[in-house]
N, C-alpha and C positions, 0 to 999 in steps of 0.2 A: 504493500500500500504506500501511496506516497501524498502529502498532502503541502497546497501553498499557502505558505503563513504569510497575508499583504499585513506589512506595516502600516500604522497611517500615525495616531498621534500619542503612540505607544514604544517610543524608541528604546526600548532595553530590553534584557534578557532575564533581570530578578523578578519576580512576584507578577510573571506573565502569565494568565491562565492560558490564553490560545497556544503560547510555546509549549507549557508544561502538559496540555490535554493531547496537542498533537505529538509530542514525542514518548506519551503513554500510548498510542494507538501504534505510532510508527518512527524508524529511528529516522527515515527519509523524508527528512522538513524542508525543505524551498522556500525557504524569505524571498523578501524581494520588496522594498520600496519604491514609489514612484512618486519623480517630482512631478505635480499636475501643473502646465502652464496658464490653468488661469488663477492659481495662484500670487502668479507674478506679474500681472496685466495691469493695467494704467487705471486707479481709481477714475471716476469721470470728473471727482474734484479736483482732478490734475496729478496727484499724486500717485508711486506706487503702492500698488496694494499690501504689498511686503517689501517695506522698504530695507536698504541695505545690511544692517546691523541685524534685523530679524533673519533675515536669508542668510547671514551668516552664519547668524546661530545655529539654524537647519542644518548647515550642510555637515559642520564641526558635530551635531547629532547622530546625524547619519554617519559620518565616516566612523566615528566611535562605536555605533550601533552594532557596522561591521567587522569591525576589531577585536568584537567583544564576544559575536555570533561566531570569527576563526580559533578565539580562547575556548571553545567547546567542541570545535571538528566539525564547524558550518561554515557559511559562509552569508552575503548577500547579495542577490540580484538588482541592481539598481536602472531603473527606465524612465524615461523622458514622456510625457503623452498623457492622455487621457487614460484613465482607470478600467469604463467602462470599457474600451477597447482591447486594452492592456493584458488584464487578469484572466478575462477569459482565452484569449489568444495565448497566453502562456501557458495557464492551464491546458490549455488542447497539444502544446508541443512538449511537455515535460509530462502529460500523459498523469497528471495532477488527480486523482481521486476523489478531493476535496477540498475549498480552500475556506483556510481559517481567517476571522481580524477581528476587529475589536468595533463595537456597537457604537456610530453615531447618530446623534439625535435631531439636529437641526437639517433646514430642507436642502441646502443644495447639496449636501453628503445624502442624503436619504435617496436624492433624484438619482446619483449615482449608483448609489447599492440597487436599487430596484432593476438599475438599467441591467448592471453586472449580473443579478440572483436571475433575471429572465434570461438572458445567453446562455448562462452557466445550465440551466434548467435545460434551456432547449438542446443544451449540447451533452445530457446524461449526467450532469454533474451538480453538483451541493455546495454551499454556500453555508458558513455555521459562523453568528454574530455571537460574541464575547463582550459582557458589561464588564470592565477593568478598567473605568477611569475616578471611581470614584471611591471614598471611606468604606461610606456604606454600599452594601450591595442592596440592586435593586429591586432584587428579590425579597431583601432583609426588612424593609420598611412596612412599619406598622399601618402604612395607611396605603391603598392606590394611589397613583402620581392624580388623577383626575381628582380625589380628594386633598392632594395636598393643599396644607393650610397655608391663606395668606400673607401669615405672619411669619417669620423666621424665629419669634422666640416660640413661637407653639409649636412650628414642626420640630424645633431642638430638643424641648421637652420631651415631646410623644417619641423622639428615635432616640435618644437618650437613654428613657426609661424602657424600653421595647426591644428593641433592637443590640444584636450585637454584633463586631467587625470581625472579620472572618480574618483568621491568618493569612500569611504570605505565600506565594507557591515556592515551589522550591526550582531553583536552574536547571534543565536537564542535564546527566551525563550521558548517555547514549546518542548523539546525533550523529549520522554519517550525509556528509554533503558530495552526492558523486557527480552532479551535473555538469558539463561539458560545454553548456550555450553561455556565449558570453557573459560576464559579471557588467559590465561596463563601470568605465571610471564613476565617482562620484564627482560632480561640476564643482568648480573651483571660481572663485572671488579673488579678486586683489587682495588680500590681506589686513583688514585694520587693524596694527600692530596695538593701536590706544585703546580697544574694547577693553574693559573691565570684566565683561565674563565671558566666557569662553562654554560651546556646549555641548553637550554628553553623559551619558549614564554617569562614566567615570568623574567627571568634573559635580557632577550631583551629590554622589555619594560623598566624594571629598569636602564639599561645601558643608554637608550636614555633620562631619565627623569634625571638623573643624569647629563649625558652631555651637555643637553640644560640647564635645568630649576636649577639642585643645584646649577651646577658649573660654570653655561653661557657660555660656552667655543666656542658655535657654530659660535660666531661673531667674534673669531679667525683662524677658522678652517684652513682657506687656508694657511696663514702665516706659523700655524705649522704644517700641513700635511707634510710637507717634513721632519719633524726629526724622529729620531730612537728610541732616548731611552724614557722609561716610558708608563705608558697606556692614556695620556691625551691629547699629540699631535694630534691624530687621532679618527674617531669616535667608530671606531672598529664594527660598523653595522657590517658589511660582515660576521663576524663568525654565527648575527643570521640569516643575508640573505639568506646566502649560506642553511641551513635548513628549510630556509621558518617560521621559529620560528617568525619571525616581518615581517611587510607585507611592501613594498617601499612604497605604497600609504601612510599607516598610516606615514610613516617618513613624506612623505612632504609633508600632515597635517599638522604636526607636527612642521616643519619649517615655514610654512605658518603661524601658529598660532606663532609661538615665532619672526617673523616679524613684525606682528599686536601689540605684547605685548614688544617685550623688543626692535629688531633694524631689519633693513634690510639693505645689506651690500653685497659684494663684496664673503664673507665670506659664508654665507647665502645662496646663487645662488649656489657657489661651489659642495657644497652636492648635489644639486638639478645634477648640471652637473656632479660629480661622478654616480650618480643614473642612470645617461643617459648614460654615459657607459658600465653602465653593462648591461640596453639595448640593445644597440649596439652590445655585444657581443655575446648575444643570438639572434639577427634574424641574422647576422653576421654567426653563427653555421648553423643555420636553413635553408640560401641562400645556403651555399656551403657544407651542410653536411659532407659526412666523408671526405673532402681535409684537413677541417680543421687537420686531424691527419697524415696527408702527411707527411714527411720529405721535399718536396719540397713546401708544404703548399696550398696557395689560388691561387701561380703562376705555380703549378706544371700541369703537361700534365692531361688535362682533359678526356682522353681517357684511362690514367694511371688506372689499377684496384684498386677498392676498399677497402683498408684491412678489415680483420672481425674486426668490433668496433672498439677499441681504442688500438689494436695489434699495438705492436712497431716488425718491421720483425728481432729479431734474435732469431735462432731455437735452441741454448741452454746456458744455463747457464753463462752469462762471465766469473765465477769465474773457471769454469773449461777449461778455454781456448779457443781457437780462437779467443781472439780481441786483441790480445797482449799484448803491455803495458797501453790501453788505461782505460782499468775495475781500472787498480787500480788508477790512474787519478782519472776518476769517483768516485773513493770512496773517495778521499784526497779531493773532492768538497762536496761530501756529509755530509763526517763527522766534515768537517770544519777543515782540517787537511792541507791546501793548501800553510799555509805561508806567504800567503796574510793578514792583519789583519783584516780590513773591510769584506771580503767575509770569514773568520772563523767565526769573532763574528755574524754575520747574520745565518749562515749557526748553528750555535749553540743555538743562538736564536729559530730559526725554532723546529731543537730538544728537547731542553725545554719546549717551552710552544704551540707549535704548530702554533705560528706565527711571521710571519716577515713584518718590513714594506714595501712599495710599492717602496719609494727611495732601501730598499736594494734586493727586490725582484730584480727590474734592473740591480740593478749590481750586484747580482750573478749570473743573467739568462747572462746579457752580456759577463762574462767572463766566462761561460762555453760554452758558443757559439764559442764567438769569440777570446778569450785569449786560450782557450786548445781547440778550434775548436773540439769539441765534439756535436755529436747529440741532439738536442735543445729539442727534445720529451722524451729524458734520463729524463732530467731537471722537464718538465713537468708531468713524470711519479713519479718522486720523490716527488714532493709537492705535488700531487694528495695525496702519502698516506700521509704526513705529515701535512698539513694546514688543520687545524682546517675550515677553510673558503674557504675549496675546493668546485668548480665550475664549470662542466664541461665547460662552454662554456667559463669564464672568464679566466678561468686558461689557455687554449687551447690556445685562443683570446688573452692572452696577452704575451705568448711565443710565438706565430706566427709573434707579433709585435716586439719582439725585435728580435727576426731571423732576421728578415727584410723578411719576407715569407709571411707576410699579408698583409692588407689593406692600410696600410701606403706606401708612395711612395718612403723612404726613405732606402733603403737596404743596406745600409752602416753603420747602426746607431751601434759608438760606445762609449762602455765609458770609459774614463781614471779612473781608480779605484785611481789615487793618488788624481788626480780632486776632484774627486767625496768625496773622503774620509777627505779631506781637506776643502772644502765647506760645508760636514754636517756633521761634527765629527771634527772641526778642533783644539778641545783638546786632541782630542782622548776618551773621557769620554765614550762612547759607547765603542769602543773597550776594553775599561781596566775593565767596568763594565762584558763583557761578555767569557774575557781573562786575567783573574788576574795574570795567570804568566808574565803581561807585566805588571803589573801597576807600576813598578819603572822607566818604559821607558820616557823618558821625552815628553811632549808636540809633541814637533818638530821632533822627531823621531822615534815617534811610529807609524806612517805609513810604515816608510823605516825598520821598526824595521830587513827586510833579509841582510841591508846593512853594518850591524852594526860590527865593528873591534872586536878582541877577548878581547881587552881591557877592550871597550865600554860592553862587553856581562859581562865580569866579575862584571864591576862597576855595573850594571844597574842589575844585579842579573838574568839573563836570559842567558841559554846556545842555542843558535841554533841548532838545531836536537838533543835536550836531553830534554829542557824547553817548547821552540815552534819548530815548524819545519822549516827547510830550505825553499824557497818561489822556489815553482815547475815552475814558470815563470821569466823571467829578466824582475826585478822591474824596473830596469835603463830606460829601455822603457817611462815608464811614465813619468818620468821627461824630456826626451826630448819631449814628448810630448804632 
């Protein structure tokens, strides 16, 4: 028997159930990843879909994936193309039995699986979907996903008390890889030597052995979750999540094990309840399919049509007009060009290294919502191609929450960026780190830095719309309120 295991956003070979069921049935497994090109297609807001630093991280996934698949006596096939074309056509020339992958939920993966399990169907052959991207299994849940509750703290409750995580699988040692049809290279990028993270199972696991066990840092976690600067505040899991590079269950192993050995704490739980969110945000996708990509969201007219996938409706270009003044807005949030300091140095962070934290992911999603009152899926289109730890359903899932369009009951939620900015930056050290033409601004006024007299712009070495720019919103707002 011989069966093709497709990769898709499950890059490792620990705690895989599709590896470990197929090389219980047979030692002859056939991976095989494919990169899909419309992955890498020209969003219609101009930008790419996955832009550089994301598609780096892929391919550094993949090539890991296969390094790790020949550390067992396999191997991977990796193809260029469409899927649904792809898998069955492989499958017929490797004479494939079965092919194995991993269950996704949103539509334009679903369009695909459909296309693939009818070929495969028509052509004598089977098709077996694997739930392995999340805590809980989805089997495990005390309720139907069509019940799942609105609130995130009641469904935490009910799978909490109900539910329990099922251990990890174990790696195979039996694989024999005999295949003979080409491997083909994995594609290759210029190099940004400056990336801060780098990605693969191996770089996953190292991060979380690092985090718990060198640095002990996890019995702080919650306190410093909420800050900006530096990689140690946070656990930065997500970038390998988001690729399936490390598996949730081995995390909270992981945590479970460094409770028993070094503390348990307040701290400790936290991760476990992060992990539950992102949960949430996938049967969350799963319950209300494509509303999630509404503009009017979870509350929008349910009789409203469907878009195709993850289409945002405008039929051309902004940059060649019809949205007026608002495209170039959008691009002064984009490029961290706003004037704001806190939503520049984030939004330039983003840039840099392909990630931003979740205090500042809020407040730039907030005040493109609701400070320039612009399209919230704009938002959500732009981190898709930029974060490295892009998500469909978390990234959707948590711009629908600060829309106030999803699950939360709160549709008003907003943030005062002086607040915000002064609570977790209140040197300013993040902003000057990520906006050095401010770093002579003092303390106390480098928030307000658009308020600043021509004086004050002289002394302090910073011209307004020559140094930073003018602040496209009246900052005065926030102090009143």
């Amino acid at each position: 028997m011989k069966i093709l295991l497709w990769y898709r956003n499950d890059l490792r070979i620990h705690d895989h159930e599709a590896l470990f069921k197929a090389s219980e049935k047979t030692s002859e497994v056939i991976p095989v990843y494919i990169f899909d090109p419309r992955i890498f297609q020209e969003h219609h807001l101009g930008f790419a879909k996955t832009g550089e630093l994301r598609r780096q991280f892929l391919i550094e996934s993949v090539q890991n994936l296969r390094e790790n698949l020949q550390k067992i006596n396999s191997n991977l096939i990796v193809r260029m193309g469409f899927p649904e074309d792809i898998i069955p056509a492989l499958a017929k020339e490797i004479q494939a039995d079965e092919v194995y992958t991993s269950e996704e939920i949103t539509q334009e993966e679903i369009d695909v699986d459909s296309v693939v399990e009818a070929q495969l169907k028509a052509d004598g052959r089977k098709i077996k979907f694997f739930w392995q991207s999340t805590l809980y299994h989805i089997d495990d849940l005390p309720m139907d996903v069509e019940n799942l509750p609105d609130i995130f703290t009641q469904f935490r409750n009910k799978v909490e008390r109900n539910a329990k995580i099922r251990p990890v699988f174990k790696t195979p040692t039996n694989l024999i890889f005999k295949e003979t049809i080409g491997l083909v290279e994995i594609p290759s990028l210029p190099q940004n030597t400056n990336t801060i993270f780098k990605g693969g199972e191996d770089e996953g696991i190292n991060r979380l052995n690092d985090y718990f066990w060198e640095k002990d840092l996890l019995k702080v976690y919650k306190e410093t979750r909420n800050e900006m600067l530096g990689l140690d505040y946070s656990s930065k899991f997500s970038l390998w999540l988001a690729n399936g590079c490390i598996s949730p269950r081995y995390i909270y192993e992981e945590i479970k094990k460094y409770e028993a050995e070094r503390t348990q704490n307040e701290s400790t739980y936290w991760l476990i309840f992060e992990l539950l969110w992102r949960d949430y945000f996938r049967f969350v996708a799963m319950k209300f399919g494509n509303k999630i990509f509404y503009k009017s969201g979870l509350k929008g007219n349910p009789t409203q049509p469907s878009p195709k996938g993850r289409a945002i409706d405008i039929k051309s270009p902004p940059s060649r007009g019809g949205l007026g003044g608002v495209f170039p807005i959008f691009e002064k949030w984009r490029l961290g060009e706003t004037g704001v300091p806190l939503i520049d140095a984030n939004m330039k962070e983003l840039l840099a290294t392909g990630f931003m934290s979740n205090r500042g992911r809020q407040n730039v999603a907030s005040f493109l919502v609701k400070d320039l009152q612009i399209d919230w899926r704009w938002g959500a289109a732009w981190f898709e191609s930029q974060l490295i730890d892009y998500d469909v359903c978390s990234n959707w899932g948590n711009w629908l929450y600060v829309a106030g369009v999803g699950n939360d009951p709160r549709e008003n939620r907003y943030f005062n960026i002086l607040k915000q900015a002064t609570n977790y930056d209140g040197k300013g050290e993040y902003v000057k780190y990520w906006l050095p033409e401010l770093s002579e601004v003092p303390n106390e006024k480098i928030h307000l830095v658009g308020l600043l007299s021509n004086e004050e712009q002289k002394k302090f070495g910073v011209r307004l719309g020559v140094d930073y720019p003018n602040p496209i919103v009246d900052v005065k707002k926030w102090i009143k309120g």
